[in-house]
PyMOL Python script that loads the backbone (N, CA, C, O; Angstrom):
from pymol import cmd

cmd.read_pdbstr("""\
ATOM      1  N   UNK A   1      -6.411  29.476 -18.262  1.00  0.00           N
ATOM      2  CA  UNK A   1      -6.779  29.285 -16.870  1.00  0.00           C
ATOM      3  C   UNK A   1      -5.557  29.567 -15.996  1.00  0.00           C
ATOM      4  O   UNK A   1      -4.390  29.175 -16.009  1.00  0.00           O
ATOM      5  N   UNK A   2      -6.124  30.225 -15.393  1.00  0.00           N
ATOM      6  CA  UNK A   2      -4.899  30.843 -14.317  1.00  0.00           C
ATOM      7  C   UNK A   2      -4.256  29.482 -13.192  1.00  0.00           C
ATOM      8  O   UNK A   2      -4.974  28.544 -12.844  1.00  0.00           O
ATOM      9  N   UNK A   3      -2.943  29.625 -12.804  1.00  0.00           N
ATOM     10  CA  UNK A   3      -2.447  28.451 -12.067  1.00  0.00           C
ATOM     11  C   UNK A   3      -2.208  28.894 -11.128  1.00  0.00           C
ATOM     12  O   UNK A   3      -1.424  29.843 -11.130  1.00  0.00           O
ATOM     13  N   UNK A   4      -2.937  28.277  -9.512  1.00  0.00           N
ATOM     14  CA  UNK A   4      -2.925  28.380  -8.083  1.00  0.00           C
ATOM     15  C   UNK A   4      -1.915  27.555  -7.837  1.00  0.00           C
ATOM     16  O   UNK A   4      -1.736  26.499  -8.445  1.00  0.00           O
ATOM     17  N   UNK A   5      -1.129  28.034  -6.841  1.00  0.00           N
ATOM     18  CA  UNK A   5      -0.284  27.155  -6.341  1.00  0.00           C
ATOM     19  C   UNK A   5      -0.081  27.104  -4.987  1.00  0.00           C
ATOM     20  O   UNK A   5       0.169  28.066  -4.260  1.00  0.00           O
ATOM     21  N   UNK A   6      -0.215  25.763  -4.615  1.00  0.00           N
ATOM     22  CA  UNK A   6      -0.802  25.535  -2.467  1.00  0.00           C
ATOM     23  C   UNK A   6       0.206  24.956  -2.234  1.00  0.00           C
ATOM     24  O   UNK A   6       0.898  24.452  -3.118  1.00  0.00           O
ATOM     25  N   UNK A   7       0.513  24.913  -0.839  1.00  0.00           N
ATOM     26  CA  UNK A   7       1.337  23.836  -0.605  1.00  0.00           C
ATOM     27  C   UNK A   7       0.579  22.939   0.240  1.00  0.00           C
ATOM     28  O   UNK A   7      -0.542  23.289   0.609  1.00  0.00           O
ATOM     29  N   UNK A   8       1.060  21.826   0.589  1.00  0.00           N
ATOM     30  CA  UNK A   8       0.138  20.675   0.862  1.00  0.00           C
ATOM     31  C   UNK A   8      -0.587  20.596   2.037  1.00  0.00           C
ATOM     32  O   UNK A   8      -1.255  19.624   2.388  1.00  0.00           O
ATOM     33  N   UNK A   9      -0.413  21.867   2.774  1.00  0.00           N
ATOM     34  CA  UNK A   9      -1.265  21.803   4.395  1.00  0.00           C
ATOM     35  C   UNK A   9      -2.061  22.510   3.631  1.00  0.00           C
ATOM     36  O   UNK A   9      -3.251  22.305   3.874  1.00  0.00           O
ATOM     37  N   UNK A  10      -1.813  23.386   2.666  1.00  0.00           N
ATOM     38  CA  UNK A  10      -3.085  24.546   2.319  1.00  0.00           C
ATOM     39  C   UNK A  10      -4.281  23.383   1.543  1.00  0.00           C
ATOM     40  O   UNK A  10      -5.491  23.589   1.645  1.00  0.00           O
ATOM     41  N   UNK A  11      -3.720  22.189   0.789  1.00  0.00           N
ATOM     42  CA  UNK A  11      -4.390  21.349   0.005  1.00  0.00           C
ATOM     43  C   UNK A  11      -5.646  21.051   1.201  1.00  0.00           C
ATOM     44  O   UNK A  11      -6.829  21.303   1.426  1.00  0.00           O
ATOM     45  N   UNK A  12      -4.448  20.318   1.779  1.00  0.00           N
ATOM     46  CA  UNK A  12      -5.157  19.396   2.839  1.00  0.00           C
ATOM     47  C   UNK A  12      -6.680  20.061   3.615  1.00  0.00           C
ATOM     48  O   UNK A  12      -7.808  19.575   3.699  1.00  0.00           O
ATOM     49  N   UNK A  13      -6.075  21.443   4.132  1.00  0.00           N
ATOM     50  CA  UNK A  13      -6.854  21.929   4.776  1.00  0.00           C
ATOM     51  C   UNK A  13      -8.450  22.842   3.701  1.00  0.00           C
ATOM     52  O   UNK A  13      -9.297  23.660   4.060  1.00  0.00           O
ATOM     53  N   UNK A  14      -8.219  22.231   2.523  1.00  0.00           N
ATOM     54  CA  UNK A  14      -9.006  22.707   1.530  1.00  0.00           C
ATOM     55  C   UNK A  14     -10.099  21.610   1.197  1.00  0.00           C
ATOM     56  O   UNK A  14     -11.190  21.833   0.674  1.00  0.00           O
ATOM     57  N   UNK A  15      -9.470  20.065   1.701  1.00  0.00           N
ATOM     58  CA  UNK A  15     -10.038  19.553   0.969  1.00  0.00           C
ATOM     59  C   UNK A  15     -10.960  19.009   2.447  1.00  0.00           C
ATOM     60  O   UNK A  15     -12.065  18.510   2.234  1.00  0.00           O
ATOM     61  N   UNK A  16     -10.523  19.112   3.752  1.00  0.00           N
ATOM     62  CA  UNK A  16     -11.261  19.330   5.016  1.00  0.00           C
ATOM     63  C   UNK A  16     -12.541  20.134   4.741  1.00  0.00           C
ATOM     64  O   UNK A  16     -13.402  20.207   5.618  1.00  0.00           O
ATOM     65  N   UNK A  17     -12.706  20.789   3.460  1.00  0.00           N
ATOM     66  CA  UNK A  17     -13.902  21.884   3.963  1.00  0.00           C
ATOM     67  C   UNK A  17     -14.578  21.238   2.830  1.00  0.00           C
ATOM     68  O   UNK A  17     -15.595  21.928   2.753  1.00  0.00           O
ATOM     69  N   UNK A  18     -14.642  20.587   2.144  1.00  0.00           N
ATOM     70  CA  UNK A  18     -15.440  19.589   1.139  1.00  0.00           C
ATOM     71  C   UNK A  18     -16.509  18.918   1.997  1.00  0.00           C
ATOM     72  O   UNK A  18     -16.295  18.792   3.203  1.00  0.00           O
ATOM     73  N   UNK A  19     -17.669  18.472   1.444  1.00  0.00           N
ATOM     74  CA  UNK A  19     -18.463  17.530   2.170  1.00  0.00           C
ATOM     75  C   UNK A  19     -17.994  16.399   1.888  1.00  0.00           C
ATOM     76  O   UNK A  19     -17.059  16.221   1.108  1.00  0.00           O
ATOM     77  N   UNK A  20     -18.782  15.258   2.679  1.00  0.00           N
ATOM     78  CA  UNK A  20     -18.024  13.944   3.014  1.00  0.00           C
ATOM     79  C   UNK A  20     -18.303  13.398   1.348  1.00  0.00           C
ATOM     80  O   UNK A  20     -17.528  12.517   0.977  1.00  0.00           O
ATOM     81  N   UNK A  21     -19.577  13.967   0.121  1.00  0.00           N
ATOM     82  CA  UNK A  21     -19.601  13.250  -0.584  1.00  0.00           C
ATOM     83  C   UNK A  21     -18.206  13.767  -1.761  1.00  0.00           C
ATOM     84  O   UNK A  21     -17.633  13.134  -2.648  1.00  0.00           O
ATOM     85  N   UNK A  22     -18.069  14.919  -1.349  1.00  0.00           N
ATOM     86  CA  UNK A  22     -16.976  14.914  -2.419  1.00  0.00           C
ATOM     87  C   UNK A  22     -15.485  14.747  -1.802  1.00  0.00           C
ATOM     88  O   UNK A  22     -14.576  14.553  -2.609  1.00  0.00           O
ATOM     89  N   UNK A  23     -15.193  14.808  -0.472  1.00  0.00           N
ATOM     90  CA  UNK A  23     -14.361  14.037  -0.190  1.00  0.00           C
ATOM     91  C   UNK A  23     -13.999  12.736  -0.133  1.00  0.00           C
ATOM     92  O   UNK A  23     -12.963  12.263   0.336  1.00  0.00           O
ATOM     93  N   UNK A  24     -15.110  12.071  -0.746  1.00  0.00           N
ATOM     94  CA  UNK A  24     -15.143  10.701  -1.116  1.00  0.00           C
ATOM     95  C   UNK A  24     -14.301  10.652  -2.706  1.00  0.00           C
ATOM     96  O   UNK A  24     -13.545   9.839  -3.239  1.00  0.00           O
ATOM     97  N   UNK A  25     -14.927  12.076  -3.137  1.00  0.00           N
ATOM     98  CA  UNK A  25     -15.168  11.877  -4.661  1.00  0.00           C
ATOM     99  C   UNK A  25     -13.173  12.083  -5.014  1.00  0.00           C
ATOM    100  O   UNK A  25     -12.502  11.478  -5.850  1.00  0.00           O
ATOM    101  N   UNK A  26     -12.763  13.058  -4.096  1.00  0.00           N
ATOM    102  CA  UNK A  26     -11.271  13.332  -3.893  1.00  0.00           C
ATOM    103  C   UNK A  26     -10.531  11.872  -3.813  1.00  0.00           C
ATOM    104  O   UNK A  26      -9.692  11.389  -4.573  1.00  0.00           O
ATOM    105  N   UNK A  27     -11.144  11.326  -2.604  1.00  0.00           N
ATOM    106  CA  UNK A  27     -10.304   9.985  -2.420  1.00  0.00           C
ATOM    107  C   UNK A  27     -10.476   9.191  -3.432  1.00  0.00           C
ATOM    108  O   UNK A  27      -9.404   8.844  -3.927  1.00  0.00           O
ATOM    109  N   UNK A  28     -11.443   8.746  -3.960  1.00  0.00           N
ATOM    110  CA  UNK A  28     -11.601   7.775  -5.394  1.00  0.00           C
ATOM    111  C   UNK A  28     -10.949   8.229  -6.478  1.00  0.00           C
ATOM    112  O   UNK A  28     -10.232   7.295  -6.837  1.00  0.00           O
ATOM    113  N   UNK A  29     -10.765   9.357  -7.367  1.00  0.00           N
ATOM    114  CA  UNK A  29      -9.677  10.246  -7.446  1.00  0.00           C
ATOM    115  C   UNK A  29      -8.566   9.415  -7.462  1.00  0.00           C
ATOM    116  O   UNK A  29      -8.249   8.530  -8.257  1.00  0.00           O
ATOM    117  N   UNK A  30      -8.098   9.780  -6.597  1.00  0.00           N
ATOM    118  CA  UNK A  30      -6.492   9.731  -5.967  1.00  0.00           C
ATOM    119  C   UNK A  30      -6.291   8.501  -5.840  1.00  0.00           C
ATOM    120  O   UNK A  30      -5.254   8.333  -6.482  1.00  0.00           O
ATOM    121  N   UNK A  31      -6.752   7.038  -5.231  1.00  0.00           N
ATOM    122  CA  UNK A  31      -6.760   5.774  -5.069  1.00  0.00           C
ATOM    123  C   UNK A  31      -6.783   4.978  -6.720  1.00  0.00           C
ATOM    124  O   UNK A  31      -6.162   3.934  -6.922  1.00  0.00           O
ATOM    125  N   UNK A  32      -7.656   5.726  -7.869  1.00  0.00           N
ATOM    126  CA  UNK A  32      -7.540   5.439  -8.988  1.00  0.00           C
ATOM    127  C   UNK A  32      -6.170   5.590  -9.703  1.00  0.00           C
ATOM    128  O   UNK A  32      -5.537   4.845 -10.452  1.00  0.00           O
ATOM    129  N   UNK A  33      -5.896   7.095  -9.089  1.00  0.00           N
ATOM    130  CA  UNK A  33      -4.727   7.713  -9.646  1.00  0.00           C
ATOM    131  C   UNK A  33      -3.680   7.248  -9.450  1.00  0.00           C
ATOM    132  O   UNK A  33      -2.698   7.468 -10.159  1.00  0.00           O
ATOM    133  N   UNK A  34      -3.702   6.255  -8.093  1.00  0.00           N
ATOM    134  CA  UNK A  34      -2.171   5.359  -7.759  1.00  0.00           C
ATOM    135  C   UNK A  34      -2.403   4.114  -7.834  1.00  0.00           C
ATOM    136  O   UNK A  34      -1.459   3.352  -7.625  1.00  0.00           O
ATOM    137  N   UNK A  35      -3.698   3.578  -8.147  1.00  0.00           N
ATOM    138  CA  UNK A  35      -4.129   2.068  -8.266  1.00  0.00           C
ATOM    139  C   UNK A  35      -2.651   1.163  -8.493  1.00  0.00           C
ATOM    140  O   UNK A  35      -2.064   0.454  -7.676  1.00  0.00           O
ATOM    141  N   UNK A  36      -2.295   1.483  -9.941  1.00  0.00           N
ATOM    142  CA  UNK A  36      -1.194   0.791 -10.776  1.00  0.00           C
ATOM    143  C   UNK A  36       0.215   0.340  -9.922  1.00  0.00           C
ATOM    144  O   UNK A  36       0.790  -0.727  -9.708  1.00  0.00           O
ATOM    145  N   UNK A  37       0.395   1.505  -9.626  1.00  0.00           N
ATOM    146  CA  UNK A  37       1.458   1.770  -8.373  1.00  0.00           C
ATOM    147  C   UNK A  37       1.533   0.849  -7.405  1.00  0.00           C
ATOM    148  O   UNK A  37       2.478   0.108  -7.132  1.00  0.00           O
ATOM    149  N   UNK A  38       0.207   0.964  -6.772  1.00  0.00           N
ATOM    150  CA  UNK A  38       0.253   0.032  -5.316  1.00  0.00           C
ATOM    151  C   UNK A  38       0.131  -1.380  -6.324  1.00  0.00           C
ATOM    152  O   UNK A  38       1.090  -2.139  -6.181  1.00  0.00           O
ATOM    153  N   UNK A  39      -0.828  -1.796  -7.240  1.00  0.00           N
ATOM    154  CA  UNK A  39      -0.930  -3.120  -7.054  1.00  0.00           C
ATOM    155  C   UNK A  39       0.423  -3.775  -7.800  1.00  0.00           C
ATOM    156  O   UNK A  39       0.671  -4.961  -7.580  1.00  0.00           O
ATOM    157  N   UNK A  40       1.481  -2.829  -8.873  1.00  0.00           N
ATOM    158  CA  UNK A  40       2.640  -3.067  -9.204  1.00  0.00           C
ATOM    159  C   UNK A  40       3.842  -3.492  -7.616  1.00  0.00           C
ATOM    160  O   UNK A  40       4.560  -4.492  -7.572  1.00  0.00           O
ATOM    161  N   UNK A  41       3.732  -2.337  -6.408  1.00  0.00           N
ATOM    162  CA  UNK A  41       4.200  -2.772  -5.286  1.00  0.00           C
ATOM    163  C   UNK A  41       3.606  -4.069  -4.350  1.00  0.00           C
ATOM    164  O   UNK A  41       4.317  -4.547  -3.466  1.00  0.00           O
ATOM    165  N   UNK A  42       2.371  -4.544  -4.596  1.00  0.00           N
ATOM    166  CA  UNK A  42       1.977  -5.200  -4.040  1.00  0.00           C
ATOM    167  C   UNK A  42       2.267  -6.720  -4.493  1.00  0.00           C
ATOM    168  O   UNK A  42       2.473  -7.668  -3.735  1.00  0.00           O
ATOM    169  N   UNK A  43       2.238  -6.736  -5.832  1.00  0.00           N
ATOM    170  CA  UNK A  43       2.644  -8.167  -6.721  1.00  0.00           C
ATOM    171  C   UNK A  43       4.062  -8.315  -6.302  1.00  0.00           C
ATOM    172  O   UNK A  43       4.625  -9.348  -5.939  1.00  0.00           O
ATOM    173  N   UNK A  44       4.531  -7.156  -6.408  1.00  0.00           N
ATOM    174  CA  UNK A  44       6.482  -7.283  -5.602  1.00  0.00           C
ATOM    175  C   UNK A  44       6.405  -7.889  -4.656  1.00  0.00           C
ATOM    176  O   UNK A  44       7.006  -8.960  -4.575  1.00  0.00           O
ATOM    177  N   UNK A  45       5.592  -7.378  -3.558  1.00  0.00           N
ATOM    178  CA  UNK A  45       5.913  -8.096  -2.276  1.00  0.00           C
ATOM    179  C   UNK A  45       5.477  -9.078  -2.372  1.00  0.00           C
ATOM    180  O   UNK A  45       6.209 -10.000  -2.012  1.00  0.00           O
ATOM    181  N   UNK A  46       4.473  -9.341  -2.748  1.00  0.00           N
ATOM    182  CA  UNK A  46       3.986 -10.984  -2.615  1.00  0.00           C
ATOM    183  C   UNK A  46       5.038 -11.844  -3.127  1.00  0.00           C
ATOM    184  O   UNK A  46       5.579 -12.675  -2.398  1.00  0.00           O
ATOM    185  N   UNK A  47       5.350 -11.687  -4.337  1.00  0.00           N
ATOM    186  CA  UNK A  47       6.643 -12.461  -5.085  1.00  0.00           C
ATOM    187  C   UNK A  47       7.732 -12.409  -4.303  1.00  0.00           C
ATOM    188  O   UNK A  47       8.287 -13.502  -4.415  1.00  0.00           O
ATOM    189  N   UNK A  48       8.455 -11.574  -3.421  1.00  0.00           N
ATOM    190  CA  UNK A  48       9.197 -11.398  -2.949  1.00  0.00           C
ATOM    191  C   UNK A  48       9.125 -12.397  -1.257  1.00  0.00           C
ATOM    192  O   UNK A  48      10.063 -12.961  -0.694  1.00  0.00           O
ATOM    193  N   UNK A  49       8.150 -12.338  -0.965  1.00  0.00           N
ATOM    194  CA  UNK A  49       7.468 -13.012   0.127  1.00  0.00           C
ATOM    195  C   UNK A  49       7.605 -14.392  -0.419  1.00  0.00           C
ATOM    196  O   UNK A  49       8.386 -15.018   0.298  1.00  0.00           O
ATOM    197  N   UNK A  50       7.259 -14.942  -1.174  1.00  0.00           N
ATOM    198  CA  UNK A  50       7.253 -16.311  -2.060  1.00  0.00           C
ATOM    199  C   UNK A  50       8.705 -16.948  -2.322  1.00  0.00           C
ATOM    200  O   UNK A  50       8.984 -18.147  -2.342  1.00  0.00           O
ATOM    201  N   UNK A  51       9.265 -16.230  -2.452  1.00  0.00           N
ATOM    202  CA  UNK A  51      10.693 -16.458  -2.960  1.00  0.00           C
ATOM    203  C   UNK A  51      11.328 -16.586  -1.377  1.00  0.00           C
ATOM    204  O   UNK A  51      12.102 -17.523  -1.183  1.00  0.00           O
ATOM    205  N   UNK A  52      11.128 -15.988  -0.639  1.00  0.00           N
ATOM    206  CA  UNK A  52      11.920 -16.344   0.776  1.00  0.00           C
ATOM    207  C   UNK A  52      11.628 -17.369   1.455  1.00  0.00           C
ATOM    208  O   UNK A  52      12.485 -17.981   2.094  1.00  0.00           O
ATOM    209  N   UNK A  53      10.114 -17.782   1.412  1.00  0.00           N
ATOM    210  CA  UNK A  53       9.844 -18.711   1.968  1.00  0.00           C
ATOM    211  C   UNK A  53      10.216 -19.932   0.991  1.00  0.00           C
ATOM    212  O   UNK A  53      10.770 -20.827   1.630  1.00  0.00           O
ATOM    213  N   UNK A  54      10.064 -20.240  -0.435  1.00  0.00           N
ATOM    214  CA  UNK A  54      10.617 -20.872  -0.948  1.00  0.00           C
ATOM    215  C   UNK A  54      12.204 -21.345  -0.430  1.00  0.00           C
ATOM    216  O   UNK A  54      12.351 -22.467   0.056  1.00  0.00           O
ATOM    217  N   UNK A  55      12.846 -20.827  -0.508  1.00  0.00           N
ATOM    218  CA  UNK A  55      14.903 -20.570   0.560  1.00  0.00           C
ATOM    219  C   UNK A  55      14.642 -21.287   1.420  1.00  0.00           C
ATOM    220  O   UNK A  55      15.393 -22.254   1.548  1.00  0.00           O
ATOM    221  N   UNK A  56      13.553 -21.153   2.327  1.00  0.00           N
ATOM    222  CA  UNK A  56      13.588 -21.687   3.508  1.00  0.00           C
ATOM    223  C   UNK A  56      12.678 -22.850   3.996  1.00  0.00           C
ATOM    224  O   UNK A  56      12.363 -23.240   5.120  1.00  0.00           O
ATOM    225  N   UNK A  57      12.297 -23.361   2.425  1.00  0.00           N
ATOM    226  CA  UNK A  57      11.869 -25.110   2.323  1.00  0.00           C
ATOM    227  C   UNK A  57      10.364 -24.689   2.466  1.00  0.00           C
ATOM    228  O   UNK A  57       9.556 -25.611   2.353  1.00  0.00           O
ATOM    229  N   UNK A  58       9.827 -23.326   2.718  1.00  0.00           N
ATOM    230  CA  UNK A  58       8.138 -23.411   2.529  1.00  0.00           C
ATOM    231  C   UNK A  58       7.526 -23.427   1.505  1.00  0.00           C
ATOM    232  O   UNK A  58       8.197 -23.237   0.491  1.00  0.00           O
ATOM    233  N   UNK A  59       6.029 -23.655   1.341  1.00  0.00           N
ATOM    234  CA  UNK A  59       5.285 -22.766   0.609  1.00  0.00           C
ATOM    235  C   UNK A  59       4.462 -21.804   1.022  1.00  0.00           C
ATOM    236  O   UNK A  59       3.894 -21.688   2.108  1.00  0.00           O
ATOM    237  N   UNK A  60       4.430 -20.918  -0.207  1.00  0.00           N
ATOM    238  CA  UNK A  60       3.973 -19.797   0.979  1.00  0.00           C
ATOM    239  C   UNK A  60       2.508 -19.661   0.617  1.00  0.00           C
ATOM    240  O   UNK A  60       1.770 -19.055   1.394  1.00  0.00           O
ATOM    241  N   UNK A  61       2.048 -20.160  -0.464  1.00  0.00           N
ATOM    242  CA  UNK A  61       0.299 -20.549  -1.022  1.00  0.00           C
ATOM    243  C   UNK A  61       0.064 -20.960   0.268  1.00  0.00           C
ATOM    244  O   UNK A  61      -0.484 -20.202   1.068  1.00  0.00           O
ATOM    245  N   UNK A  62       0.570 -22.568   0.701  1.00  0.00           N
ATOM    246  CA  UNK A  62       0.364 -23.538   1.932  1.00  0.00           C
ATOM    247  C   UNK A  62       0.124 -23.323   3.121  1.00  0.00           C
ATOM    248  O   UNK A  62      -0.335 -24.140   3.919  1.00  0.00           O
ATOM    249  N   UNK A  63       0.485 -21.938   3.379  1.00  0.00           N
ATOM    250  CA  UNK A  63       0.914 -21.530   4.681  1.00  0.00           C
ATOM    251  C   UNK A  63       0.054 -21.063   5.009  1.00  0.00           C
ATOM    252  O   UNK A  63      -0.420 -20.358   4.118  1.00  0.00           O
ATOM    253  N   UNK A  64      -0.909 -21.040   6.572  1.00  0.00           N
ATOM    254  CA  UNK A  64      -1.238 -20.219   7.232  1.00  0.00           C
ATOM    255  C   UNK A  64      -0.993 -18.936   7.139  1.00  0.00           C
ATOM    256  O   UNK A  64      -0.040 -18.521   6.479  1.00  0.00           O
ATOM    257  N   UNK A  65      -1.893 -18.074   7.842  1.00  0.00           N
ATOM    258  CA  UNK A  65      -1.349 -16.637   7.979  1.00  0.00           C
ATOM    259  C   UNK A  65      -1.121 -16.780   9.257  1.00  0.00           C
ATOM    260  O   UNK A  65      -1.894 -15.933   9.705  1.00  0.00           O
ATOM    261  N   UNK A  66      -0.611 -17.249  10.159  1.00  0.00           N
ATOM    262  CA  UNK A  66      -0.024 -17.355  11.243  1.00  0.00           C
ATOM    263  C   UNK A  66       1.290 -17.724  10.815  1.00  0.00           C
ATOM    264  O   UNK A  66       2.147 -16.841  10.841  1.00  0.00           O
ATOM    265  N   UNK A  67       1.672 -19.118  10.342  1.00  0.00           N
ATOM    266  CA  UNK A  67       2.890 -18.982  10.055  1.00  0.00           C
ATOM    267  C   UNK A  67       3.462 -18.024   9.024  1.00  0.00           C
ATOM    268  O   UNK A  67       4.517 -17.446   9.286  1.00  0.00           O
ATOM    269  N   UNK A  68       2.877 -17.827   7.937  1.00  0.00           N
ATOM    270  CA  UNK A  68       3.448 -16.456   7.568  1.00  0.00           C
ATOM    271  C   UNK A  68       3.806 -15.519   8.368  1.00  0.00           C
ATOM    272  O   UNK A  68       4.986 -15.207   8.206  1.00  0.00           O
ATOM    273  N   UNK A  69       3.111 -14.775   9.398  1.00  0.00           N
ATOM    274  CA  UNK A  69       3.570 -14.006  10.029  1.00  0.00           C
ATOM    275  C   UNK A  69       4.614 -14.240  11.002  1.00  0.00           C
ATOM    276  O   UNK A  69       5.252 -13.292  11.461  1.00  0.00           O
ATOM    277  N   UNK A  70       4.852 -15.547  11.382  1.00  0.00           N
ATOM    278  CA  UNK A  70       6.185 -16.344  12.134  1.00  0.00           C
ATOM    279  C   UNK A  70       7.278 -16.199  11.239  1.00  0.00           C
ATOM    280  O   UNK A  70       8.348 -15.860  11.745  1.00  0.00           O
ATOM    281  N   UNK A  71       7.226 -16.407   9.878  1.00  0.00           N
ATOM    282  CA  UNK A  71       8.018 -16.022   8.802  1.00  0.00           C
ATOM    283  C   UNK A  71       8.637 -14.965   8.611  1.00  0.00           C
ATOM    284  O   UNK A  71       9.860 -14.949   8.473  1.00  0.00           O
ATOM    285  N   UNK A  72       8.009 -14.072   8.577  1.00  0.00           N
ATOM    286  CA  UNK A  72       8.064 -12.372   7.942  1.00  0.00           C
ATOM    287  C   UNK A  72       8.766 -12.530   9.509  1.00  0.00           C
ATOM    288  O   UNK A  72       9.983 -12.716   9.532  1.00  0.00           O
ATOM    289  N   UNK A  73       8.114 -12.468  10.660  1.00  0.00           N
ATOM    290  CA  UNK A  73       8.789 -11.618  11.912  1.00  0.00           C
ATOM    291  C   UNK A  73      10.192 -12.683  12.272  1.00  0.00           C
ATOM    292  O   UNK A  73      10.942 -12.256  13.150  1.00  0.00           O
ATOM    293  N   UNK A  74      10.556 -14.039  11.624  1.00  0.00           N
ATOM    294  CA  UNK A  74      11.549 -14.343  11.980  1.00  0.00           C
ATOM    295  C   UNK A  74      12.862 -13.868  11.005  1.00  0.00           C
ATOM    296  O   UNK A  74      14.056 -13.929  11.300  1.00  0.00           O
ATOM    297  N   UNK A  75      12.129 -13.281   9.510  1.00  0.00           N
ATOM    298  CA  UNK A  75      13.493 -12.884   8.625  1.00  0.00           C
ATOM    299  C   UNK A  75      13.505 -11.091   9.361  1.00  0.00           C
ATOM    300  O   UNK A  75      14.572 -10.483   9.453  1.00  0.00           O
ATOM    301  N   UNK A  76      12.487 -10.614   9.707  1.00  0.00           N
ATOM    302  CA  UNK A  76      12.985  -8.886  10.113  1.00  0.00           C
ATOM    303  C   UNK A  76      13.938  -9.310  11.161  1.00  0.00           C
ATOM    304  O   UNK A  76      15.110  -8.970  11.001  1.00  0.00           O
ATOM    305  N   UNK A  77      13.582 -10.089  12.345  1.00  0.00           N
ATOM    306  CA  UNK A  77      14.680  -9.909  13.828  1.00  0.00           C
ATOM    307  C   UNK A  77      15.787 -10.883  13.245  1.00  0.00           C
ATOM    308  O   UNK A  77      16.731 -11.079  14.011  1.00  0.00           O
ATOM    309  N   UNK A  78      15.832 -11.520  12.033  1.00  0.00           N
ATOM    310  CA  UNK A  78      16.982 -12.469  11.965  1.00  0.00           C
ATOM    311  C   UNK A  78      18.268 -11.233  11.988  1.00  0.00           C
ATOM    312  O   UNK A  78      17.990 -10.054  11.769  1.00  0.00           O
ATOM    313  N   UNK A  79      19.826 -11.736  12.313  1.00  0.00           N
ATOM    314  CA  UNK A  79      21.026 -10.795  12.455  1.00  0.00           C
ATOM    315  C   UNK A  79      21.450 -11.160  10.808  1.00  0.00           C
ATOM    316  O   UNK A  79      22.443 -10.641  10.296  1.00  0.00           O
TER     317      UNK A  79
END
""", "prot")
cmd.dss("prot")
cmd.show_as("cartoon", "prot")
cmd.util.cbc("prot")
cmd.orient("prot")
């Protein structure tokens, strides 16, 4: 089998001309294909999220998502 080679606007603009059901079928695809990835980055952050608020006398199970987000936006602007 012969090998095409696109570069990624040519992808992109290839996969624009798909109908919506197989551009579905593309995205499920690809979301499978990085599943591992994101939910390996995602367990990071959470743990990582856990561990700071832990430092700083919380829990972070306990917490609102309001104060979480008082959290997170007081360690980004902290100096």
């Amino acid at each position: 089998m012969p090998i095409l080679t696109l570069s990624n606007e040519q992808v992109v603009e290839l996969v624009k001309q798909l109908s919506s059901e197989q551009q579905v079928e593309v995205f499920r695809f690809l979301l499978l294909h990085q599943w591992g990835k994101w939910e390996s980055l995602s367990r990071y952050g959470a743990d990582k999220a856990r561990l700071v608020a832990q430092e700083r006398g919380f829990d972070w199970d306990a917490m609102t998502e309001e104060d979480r987000e008082a959290l997170i936006d007081d360690v980004v602007h902290e100096d």
